[in-house]
N, C-alpha and C positions, 0 to 999 in steps of 0.2 A: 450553526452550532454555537449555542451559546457560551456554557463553561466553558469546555475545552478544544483549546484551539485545532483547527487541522495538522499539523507536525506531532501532537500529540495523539490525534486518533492515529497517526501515522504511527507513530512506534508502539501505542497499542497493537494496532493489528497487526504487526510484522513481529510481535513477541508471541502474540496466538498461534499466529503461523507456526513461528520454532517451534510451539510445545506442541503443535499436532504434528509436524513433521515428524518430533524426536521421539513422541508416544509412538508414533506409528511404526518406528525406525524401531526401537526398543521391544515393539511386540514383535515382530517378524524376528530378530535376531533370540528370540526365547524358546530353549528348550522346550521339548513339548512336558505337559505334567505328568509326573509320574516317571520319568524317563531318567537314568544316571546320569550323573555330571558327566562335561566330555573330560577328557586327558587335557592336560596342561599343554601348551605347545614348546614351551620350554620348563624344562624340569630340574635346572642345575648343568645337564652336561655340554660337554661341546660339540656334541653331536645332534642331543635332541635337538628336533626342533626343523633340523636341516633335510633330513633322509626324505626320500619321495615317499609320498600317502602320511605323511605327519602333517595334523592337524594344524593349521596356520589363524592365525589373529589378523583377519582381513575384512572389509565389508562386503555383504552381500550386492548383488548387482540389481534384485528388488528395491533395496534399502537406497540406493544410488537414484534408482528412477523414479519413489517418492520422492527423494530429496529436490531433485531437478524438478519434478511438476510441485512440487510445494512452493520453491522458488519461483518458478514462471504464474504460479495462479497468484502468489505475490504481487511481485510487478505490475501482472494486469488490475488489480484491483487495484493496486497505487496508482495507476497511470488511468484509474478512472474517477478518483477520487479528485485527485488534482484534477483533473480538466472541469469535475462537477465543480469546482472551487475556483476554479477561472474561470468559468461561464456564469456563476452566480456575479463574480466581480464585476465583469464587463456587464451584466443586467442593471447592476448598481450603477455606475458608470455613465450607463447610459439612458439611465431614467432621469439620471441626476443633469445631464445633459441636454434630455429634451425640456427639464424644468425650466433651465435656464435660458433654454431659448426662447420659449414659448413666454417667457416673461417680456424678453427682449423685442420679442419680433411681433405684432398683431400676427391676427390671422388671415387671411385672402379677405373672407368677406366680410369682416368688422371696418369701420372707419373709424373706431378709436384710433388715437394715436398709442406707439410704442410706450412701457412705463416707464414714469419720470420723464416723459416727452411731453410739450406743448407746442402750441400754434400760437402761442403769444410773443410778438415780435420782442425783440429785447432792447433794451435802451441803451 
């Protein structure tokens, strides 16, 4: 990834997540069309609000269980992102590694000598 770095795709994708998590949280808790506003659950007294069958300001348990699998498809797509991000490293790594060997070292069946090596006795 050229421009932008991987911590960046990171909190890119985990801002998308929110906004489909919270679009999706947001349709489910919507009135259907055409239908009247609900009652207030508190209207002023010290009563409303409290009485059994009075309408409460609470999340649905839908809304709950998108939220939990929007976080868990989160995580796994970070935790595959970084590992695709570790494994290209160690690729790096380790190309850059066998360069260097292979500089260092002949191969089995060449008789050159290693580089920057000679057979000239030194005085």
């Amino acid at each position: 990834m050229h421009g932008i770095g991987f911590g960046r795709w990171m909190v890119r994708l985990a801002a998308v997540a929110l906004m489909a998590v919270s679009a999706s949280a947001l349709a489910q808790d919507a009135p259907p069309a055409g239908s009247p506003p609900p009652d207030k659950a508190w209207a002023g007294g010290w009563k409303n609000g409290v009485e059994e069958g009075a309408p409460k300001d609470e999340v649905s348990g839908e809304t709950m269980v998108v939220a939990a699998y929007g976080v868990l498809w989160l995580i796994l797509i970070l935790f595959v992102l970084r590992a695709q991000g570790q494994v290209a490293a160690l690729r790096r790594e380790s190309a850059e590694l066998k360069a260097l060997v292979e500089a260092r070292i002949p191969s089995p069946g060449s008789d050159a000598p290693p580089a920057g090596k000679t057979d000239a006795p030194s005085h």
